[in-house]
KOLFI-328495 format. One line per field, with one value per residue (C-alpha): residue in one letter; x, y, z. Coordinates in Angstrom, 2 decimals. Each point is the difference from the previous one (the first is absolute). Example, Ala and Ser with C-alpha at 12.3 -4.5 7.8 and 13.67 -1.06 7.14 Angstrom:
// KOLFI-328495
code	c(A, S)
x	c(12.30, 1.37)
y	c(-4.50, 3.44)
z	c(7.80, -0.66)
// end
This chain:
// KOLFI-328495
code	c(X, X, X, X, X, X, X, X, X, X, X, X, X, X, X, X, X, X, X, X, X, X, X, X, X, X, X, X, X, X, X, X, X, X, X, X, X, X, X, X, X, X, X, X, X, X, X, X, X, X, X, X, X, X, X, X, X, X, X, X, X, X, X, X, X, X, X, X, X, X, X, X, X, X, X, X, X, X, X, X, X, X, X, X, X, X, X, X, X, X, X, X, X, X, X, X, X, X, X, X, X, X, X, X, X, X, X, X, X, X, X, X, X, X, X, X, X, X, X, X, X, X, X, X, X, X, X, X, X, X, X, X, X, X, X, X, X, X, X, X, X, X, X, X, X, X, X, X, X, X, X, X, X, X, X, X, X, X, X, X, X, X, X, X, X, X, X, X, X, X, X, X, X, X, X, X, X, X, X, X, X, X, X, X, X, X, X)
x	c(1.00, 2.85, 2.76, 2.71, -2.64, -0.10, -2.95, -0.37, 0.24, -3.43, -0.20, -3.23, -0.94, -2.48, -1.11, -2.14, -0.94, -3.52, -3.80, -1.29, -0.20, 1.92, 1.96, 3.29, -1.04, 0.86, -2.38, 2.16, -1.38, 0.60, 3.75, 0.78, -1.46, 1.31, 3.86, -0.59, -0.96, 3.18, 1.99, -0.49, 0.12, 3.86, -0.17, 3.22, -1.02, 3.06, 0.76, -0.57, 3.46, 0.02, -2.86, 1.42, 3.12, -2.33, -2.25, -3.39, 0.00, -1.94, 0.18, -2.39, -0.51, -2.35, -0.27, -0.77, 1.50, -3.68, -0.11, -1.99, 3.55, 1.49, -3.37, -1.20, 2.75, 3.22, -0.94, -1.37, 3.08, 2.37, -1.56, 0.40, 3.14, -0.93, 1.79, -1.70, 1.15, -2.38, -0.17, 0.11, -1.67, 3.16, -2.31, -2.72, 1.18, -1.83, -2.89, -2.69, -0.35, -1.78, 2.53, -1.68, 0.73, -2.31, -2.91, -3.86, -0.96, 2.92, -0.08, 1.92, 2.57, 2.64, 3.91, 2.98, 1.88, 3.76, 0.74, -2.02, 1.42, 3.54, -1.24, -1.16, 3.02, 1.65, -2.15, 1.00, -2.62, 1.65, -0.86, -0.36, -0.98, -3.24, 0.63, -0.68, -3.57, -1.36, -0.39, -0.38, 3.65, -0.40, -1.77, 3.27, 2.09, 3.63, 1.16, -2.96, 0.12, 3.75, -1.26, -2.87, 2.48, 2.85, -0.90, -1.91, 3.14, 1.76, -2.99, -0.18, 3.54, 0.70, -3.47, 1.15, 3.16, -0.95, 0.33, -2.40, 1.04, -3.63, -2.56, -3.54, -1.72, -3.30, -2.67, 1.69, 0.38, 3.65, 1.46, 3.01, 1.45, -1.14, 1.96, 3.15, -0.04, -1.04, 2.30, 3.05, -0.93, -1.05, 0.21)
y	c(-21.45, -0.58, -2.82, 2.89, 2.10, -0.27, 0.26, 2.92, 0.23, 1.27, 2.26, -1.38, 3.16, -0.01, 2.84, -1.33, -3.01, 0.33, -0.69, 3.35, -0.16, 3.33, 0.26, -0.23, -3.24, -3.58, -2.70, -2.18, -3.21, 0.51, 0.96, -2.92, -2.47, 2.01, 0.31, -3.96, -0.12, 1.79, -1.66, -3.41, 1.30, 0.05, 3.40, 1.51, 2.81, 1.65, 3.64, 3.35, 0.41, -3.31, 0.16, 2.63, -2.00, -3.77, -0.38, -1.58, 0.64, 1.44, 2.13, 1.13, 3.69, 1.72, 3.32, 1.96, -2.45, -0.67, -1.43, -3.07, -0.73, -1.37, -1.86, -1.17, 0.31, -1.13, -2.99, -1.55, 1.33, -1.20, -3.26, -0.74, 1.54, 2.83, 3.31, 3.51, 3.75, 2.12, 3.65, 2.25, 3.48, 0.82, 3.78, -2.20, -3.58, -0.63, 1.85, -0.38, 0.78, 2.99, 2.02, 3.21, -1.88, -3.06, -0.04, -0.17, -3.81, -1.17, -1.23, 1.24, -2.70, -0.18, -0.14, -1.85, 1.43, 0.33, -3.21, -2.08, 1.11, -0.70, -3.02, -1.04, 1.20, -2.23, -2.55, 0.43, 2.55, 2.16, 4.01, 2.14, 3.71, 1.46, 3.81, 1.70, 1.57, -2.16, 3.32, 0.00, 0.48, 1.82, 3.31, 0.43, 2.82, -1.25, 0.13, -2.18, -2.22, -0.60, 0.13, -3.15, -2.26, 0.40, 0.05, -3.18, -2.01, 1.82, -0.88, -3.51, -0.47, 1.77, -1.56, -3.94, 0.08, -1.34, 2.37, 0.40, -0.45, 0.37, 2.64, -0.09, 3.00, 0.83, -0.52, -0.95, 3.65, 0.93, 2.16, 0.07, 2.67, -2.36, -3.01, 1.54, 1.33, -3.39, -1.57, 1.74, -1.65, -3.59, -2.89)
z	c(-53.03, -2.17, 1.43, 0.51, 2.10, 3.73, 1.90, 1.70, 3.97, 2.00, 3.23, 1.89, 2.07, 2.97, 2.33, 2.72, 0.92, 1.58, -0.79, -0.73, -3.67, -1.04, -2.42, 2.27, 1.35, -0.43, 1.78, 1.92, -0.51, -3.91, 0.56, 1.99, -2.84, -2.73, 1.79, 0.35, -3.54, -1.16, 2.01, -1.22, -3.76, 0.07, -1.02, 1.49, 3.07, 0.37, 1.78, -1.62, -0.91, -1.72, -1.65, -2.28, -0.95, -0.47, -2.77, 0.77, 3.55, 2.70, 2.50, 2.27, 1.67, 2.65, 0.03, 3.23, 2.34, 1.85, 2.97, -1.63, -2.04, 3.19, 1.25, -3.02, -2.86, 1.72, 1.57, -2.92, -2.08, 2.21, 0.58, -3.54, -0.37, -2.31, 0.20, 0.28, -0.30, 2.00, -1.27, 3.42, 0.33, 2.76, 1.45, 0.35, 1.82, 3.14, -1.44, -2.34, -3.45, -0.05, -1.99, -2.02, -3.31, 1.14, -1.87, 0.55, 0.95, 1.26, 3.67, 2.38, 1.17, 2.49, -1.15, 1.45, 2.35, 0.03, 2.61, -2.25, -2.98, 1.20, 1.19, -3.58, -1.64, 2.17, -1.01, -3.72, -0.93, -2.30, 1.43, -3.81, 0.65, -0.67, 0.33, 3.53, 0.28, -3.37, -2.48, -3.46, -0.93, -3.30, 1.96, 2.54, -0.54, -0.14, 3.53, 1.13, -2.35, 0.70, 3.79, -1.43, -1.50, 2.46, 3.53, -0.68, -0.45, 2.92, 2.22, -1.00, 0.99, 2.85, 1.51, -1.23, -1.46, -3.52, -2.85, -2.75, -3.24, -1.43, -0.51, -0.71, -1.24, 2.55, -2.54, -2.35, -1.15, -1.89, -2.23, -1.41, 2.31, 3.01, -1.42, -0.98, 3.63, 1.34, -2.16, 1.75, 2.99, -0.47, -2.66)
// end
């Protein structure tokens, strides 16, 4: 890296935090020693929206907003004074995640519900959206996909008051149509 070059800044995403072994999953045991780990690096683990404008920072993500966030994720997060932006699925909170986009071999987990997500956003969680019914965004004719990336943001602040500024794409999956839209609507 030349001297004039910054390091870049890292998004540490997580899905589950569980034993099962899928692919979604975290084990719990290894996130607590590896959020102690960074931690005492003196790597800088700053919000979402900070991570962007800091070089060689960190910021950490869950998409979903699983139940196991708030049992396993945010007390260990809080405890060492970490900040989080959970990614919620607003059609889907107080359910599971058995969305028709989920694929084979995931398990099928239960999501927050809205007093515990306002109670987390009160906490300091930062509440990003993460569409309405989890579809692959790229497939939805116009009016849904407007109908995907807005409501979300409506939802999440008429339910807790805090409004999303972020957007993560269910799977991942984008286009350029979907982030121009998206982009209209948060940072």
């Amino acid at each position: 890296m030349g001297a004039d070059r910054k390091p870049a800044s890292a998004i540490l995403t997580f899905h589950s935090l569980d034993r099962s072994g899928s692919v979604i999953s975290f084990d719990p045991d290894t996130f607590r020693a590896a959020m102690a780990t960074l931690h005492d690096s003196g790597v800088p683990v700053v919000s979402l929206r900070e991570a962007l404008r800091r070089p060689g920072a960190i910021a950490l993500t869950f998409d979903d907003a699983y139940v196991n966030f708030a049992e396993e994720a945010w007390p260990v997060l809080s405890r060492l004074n970490l900040p989080a932006t959970l990614f919620v699925v607003t059609g889907h909170a107080g359910g599971h995640n058995d969305w028709p986009s989920q694929p084979g071999g995931i398990p099928r987990l239960p999501l927050l519900d809205w007093p515990r997500l306002r109670g987390l956003a009160a906490a300091g969680v930062e509440l990003g959206a993460h569409s309405h019914t989890h579809p692959d965004l790229r497939a939805l004719a116009p009016e849904r996909l407007i109908d995907e990336l807005s409501l979300p943001a409506r939802i999440i602040e008429e339910q807790t008051g805090f409004h999303p500024t972020a957007y993560a794409y269910p799977s991942g999956l984008v286009n350029a149509t979907v982030r121009s839209r998206a982009a209209a609507l948060y940072e």
